[in-house]
Backbone as a printed PyTorch tensor [residue, N CA C, xyz], in Angstrom:
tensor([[[ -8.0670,  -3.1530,  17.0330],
         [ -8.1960,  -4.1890,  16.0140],
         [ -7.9950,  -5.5500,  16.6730]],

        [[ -9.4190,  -6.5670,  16.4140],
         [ -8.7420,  -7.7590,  17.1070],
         [ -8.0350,  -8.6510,  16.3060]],

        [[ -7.2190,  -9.6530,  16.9320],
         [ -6.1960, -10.0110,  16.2990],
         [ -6.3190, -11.1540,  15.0830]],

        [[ -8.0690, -11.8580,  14.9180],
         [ -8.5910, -12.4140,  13.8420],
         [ -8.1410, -11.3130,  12.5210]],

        [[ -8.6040, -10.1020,  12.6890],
         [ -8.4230,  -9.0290,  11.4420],
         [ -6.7710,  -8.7150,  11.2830]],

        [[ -6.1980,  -8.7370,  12.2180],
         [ -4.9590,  -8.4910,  12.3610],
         [ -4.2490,  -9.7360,  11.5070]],

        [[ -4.3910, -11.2910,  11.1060],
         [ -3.9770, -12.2840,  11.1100],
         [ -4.4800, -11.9860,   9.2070]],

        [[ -5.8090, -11.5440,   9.4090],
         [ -6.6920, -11.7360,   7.4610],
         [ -5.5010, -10.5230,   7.0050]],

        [[ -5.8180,  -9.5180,   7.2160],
         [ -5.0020,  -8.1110,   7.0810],
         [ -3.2400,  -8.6470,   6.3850]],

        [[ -2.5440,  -9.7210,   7.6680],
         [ -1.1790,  -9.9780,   7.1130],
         [ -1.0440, -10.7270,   6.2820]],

        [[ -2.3010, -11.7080,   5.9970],
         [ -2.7460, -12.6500,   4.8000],
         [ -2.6190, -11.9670,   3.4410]],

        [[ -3.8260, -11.1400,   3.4390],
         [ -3.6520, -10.1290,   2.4740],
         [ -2.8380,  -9.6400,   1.9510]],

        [[ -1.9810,  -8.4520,   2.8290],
         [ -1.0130,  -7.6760,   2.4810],
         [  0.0700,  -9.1140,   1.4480]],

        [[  0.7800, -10.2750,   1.7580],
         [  1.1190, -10.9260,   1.0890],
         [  0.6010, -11.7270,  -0.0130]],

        [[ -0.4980, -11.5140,  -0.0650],
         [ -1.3660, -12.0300,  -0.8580],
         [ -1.3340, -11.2570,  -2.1030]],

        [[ -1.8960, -10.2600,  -1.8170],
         [ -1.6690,  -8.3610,  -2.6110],
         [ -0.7090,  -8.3260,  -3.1580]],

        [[  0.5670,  -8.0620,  -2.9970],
         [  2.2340,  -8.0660,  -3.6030],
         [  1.7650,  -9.0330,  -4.7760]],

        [[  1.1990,  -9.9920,  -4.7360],
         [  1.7510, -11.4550,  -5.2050],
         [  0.8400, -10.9030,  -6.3030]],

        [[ -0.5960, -11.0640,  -5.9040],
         [ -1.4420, -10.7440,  -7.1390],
         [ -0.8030,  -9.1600,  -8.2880]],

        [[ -0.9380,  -8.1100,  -7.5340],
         [ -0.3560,  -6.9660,  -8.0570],
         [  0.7590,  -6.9980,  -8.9390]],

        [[  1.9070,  -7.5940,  -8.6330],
         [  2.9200,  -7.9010,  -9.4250],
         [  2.9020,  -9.2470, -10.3300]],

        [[  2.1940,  -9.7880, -10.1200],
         [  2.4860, -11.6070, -10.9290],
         [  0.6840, -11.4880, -12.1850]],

        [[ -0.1620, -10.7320, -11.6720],
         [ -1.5920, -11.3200, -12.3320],
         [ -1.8540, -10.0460, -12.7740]],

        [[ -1.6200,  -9.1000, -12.4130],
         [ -2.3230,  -7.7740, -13.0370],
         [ -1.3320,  -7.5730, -14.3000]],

        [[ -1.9990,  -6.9660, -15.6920],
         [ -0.9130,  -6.3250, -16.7340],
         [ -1.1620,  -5.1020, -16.9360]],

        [[ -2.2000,  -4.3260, -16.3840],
         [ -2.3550,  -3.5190, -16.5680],
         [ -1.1020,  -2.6910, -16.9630]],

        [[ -0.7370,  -1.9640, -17.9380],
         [  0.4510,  -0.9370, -18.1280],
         [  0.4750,   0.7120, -17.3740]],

        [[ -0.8040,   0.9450, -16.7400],
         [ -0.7500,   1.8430, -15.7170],
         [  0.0120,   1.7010, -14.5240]],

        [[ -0.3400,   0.6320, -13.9840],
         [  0.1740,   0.4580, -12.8330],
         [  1.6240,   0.4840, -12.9610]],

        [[  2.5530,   0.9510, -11.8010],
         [  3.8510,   0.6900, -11.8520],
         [  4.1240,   0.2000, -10.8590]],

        [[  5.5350,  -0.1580, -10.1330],
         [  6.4250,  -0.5860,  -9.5450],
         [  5.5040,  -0.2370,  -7.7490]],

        [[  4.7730,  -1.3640,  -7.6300],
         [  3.4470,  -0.9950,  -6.4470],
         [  4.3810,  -1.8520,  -4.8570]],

        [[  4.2640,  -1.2880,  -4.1540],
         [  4.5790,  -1.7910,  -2.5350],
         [  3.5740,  -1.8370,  -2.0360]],

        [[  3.1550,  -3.0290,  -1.4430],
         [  1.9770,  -2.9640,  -0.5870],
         [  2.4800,  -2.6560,   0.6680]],

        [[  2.5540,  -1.6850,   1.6930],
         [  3.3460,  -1.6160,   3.2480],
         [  2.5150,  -1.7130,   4.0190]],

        [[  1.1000,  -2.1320,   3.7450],
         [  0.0520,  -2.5740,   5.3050],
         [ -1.2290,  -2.5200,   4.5670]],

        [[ -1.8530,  -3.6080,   5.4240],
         [ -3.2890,  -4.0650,   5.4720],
         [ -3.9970,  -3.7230,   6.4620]],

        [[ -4.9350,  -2.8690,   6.7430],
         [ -5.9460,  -2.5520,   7.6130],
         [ -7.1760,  -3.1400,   7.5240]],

        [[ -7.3450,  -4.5350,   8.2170],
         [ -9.0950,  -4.5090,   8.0240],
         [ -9.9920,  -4.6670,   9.3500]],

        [[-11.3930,  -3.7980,   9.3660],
         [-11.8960,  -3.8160,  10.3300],
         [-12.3830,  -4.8400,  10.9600]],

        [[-12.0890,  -4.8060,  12.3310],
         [-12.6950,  -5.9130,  13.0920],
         [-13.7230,  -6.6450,  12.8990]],

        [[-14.9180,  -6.6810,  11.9900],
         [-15.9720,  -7.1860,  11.4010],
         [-15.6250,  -7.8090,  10.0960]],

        [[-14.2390,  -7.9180,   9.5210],
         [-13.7870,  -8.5510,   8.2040],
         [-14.3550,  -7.5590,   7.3320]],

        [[-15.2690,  -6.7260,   7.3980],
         [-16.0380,  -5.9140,   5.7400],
         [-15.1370,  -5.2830,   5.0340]],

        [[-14.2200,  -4.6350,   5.2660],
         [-13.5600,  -3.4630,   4.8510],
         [-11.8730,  -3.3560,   5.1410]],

        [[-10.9210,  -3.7780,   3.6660],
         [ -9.9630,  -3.7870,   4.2840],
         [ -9.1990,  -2.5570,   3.2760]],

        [[ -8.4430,  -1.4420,   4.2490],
         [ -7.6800,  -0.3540,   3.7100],
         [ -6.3620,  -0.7900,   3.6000]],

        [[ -5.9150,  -0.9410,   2.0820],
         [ -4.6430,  -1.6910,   1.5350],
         [ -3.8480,  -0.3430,   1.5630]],

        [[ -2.5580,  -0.0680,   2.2930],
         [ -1.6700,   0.9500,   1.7240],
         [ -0.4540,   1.0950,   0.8420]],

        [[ -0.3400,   1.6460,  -0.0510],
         [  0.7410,   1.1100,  -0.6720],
         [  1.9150,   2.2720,  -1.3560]],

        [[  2.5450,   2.1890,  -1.7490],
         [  3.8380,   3.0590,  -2.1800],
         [  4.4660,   2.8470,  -3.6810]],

        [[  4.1120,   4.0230,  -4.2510],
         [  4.2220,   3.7500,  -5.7280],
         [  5.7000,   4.3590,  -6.2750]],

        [[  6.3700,   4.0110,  -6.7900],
         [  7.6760,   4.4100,  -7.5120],
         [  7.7700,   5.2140,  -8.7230]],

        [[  7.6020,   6.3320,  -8.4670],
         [  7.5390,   7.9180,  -9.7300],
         [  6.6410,   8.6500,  -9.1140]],

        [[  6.8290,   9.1960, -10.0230],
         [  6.0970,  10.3590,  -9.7500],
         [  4.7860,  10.7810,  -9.3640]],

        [[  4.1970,  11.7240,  -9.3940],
         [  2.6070,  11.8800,  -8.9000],
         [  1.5570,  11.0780, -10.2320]],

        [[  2.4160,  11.7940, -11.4670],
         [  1.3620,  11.2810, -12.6660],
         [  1.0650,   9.7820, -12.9750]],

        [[  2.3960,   9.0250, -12.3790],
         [  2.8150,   7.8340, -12.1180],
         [  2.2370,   7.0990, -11.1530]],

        [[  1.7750,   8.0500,  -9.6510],
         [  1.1990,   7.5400,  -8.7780],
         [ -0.3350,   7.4270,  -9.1100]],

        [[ -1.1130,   8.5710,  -9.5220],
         [ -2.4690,   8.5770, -10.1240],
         [ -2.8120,   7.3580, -10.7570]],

        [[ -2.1170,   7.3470, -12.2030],
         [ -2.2940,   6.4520, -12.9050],
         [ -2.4720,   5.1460, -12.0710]],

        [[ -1.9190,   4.5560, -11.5500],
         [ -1.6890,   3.6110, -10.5270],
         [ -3.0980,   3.2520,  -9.7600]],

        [[ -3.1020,   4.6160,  -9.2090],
         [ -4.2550,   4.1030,  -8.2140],
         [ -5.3830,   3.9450,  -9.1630]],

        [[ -5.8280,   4.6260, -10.6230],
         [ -7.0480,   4.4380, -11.5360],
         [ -6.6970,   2.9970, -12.1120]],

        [[ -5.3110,   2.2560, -12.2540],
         [ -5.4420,   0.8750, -12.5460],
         [ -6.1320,  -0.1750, -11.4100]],

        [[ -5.4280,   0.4130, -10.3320],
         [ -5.6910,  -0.9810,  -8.9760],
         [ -7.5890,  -0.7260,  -9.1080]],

        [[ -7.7580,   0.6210,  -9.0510],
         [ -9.4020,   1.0700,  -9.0530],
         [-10.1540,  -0.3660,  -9.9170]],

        [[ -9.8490,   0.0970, -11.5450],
         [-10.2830,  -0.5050, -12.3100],
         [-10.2140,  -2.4390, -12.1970]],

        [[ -9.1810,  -2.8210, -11.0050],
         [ -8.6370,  -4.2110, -11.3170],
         [ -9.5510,  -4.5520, -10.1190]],

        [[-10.3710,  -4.0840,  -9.0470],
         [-10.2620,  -3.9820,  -7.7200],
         [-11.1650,  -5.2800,  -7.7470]],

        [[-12.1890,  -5.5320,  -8.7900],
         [-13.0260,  -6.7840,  -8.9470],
         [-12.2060,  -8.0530,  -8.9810]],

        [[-11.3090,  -7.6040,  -9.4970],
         [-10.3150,  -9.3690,  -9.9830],
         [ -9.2260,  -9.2440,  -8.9210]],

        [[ -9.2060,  -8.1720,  -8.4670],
         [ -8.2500,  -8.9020,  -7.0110],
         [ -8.9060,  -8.9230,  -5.1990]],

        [[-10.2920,  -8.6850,  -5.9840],
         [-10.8500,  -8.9440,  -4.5390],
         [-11.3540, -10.3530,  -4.9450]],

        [[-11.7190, -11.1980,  -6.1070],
         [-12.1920, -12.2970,  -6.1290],
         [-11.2630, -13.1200,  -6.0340]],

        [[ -9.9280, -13.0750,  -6.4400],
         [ -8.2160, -13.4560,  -6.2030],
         [ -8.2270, -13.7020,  -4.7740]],

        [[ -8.2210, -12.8880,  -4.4530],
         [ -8.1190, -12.7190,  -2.8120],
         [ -9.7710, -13.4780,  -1.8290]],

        [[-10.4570, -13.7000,  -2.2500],
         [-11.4140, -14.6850,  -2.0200],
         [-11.1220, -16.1470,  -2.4300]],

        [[-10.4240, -16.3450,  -3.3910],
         [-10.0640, -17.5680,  -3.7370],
         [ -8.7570, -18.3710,  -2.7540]],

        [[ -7.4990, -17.0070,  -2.6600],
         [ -6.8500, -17.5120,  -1.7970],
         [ -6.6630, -17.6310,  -0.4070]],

        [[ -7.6820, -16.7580,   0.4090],
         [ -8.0150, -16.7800,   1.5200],
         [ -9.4380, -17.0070,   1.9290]],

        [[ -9.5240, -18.7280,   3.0300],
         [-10.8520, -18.4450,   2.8150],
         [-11.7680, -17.8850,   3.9180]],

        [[-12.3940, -16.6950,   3.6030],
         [-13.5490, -16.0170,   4.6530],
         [-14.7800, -16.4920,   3.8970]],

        [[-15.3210, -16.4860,   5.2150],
         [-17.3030, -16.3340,   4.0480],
         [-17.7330, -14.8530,   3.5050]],

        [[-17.0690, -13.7110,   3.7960],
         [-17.1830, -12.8280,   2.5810],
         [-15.5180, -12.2630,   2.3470]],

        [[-15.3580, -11.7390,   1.0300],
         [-13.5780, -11.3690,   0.8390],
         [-14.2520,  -9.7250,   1.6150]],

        [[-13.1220,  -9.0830,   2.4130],
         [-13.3670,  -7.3580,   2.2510],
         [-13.5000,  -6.7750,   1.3610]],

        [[-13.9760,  -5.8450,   1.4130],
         [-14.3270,  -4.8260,   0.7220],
         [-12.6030,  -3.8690,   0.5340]],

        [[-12.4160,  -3.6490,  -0.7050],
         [-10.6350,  -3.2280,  -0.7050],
         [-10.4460,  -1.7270,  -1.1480]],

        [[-10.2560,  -1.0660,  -0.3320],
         [ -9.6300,   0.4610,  -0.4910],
         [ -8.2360,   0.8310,  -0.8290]],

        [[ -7.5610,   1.6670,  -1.7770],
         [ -6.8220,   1.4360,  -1.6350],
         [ -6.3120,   3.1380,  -1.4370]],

        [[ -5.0640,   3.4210,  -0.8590],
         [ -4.9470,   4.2410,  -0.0220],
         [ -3.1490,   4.2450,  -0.3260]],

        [[ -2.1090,   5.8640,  -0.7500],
         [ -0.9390,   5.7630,  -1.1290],
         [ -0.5980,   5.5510,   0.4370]],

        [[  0.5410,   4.9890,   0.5120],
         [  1.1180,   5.1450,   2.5500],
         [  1.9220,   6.2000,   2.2240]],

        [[  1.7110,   7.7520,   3.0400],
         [  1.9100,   8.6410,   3.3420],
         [  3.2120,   8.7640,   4.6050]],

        [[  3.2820,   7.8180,   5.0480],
         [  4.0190,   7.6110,   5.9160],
         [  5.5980,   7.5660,   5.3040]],

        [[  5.9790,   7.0780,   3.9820],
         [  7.1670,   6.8500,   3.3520],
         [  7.5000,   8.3420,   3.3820]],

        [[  6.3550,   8.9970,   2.3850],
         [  7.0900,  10.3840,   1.9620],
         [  7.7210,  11.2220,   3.4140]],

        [[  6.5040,  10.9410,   4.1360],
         [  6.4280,  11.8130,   5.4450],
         [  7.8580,  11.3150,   6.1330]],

        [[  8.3640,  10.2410,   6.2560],
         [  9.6490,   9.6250,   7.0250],
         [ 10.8460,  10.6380,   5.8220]],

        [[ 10.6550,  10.2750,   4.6060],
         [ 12.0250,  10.4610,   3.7120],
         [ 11.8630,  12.0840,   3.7570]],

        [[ 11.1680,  13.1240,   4.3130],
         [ 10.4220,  14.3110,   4.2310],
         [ 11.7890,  14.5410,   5.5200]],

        [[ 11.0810,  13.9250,   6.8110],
         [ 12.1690,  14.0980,   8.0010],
         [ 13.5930,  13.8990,   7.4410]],

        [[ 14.0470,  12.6890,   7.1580],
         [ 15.6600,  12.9810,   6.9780],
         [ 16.1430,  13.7480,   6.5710]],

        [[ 15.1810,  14.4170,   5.2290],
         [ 16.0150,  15.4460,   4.1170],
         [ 16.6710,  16.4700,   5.4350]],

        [[ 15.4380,  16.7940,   6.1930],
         [ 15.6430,  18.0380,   7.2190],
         [ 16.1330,  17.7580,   7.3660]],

        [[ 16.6550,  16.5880,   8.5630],
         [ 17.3530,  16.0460,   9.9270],
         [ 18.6620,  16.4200,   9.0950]],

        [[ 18.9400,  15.9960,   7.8430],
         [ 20.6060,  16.2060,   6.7650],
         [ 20.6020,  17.3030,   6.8420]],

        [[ 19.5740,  17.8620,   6.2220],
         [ 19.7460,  19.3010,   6.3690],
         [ 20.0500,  20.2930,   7.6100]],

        [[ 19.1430,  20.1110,   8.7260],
         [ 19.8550,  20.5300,  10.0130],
         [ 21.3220,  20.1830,  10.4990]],

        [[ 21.6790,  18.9560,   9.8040],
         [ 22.7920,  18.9480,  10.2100],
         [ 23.7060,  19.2100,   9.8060]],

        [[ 24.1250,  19.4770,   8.1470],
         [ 24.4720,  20.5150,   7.5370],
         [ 24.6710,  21.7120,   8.0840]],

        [[ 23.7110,  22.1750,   8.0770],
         [ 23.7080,  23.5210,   8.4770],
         [ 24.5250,  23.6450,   9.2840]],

        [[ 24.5530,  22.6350,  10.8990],
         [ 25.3630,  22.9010,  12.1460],
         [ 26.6430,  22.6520,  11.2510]],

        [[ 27.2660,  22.1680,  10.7710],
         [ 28.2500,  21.9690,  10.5360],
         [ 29.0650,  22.8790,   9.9100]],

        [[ 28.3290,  24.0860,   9.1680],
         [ 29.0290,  25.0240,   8.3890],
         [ 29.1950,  26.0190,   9.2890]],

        [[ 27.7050,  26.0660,  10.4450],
         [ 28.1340,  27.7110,  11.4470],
         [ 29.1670,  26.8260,  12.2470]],

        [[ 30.0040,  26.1100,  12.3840],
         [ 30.9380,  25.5850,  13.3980],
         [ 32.3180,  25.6860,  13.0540]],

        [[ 32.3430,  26.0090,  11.3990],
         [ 33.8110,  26.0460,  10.8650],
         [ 33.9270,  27.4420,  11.1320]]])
């Protein structure tokens, strides 16, 4: 990734929070984290990741609001950043949270464990 996309991408991602929480009302959406902006080196296409607070039915819902909003915060996001075209916006849960909070449970759990065959 060169570091022009790297620079729109961190634009975004703060950009995103702002719109998502302050301009959208949608009542689907809930309690949204944006944790990274991916956009390709050509500006077309930027993969927003984000982290939703509840549950799966909670998370769905979510992603069919941002779906439905995706016109008014890609023209948002054209207004506040200026490119000669806005990206194209995907949006994508970050897998990476569950997958990290997935490890500790174990890592507690392994260590648990050592701790009981030791008494």
């Amino acid at each position: 990734m060169n570091i022009r996309a790297k620079q729109v991408g961190e634009q975004m991602k703060k950009e995103l929070s702002e719109i998502i929480s302050r301009k959208i009302k949608d009542p689907r959406i809930g309690f949204v984290t944006v944790t990274d902006v991916e956009v390709t080196g050509d500006l077309q296409q930027a993969k927003v990741f984000i982290s939703v607070l509840g549950d799966e039915k909670q998370k769905e819902d979510t992603l069919i609001g941002l779906a439905k909003a995706k016109g008014f915060i890609r023209s948002e996001i054209g207004r506040r950043i200026r490119l000669r075209k806005t990206p194209e916006i995907i949006f994508e849960f970050d897998e990476s949270i569950d997958y990290g909070n997935r490890i500790e449970t174990l890592l507690n759990q392994i260590q648990k464990d050592g701790k009981t065959e030791e008494q």
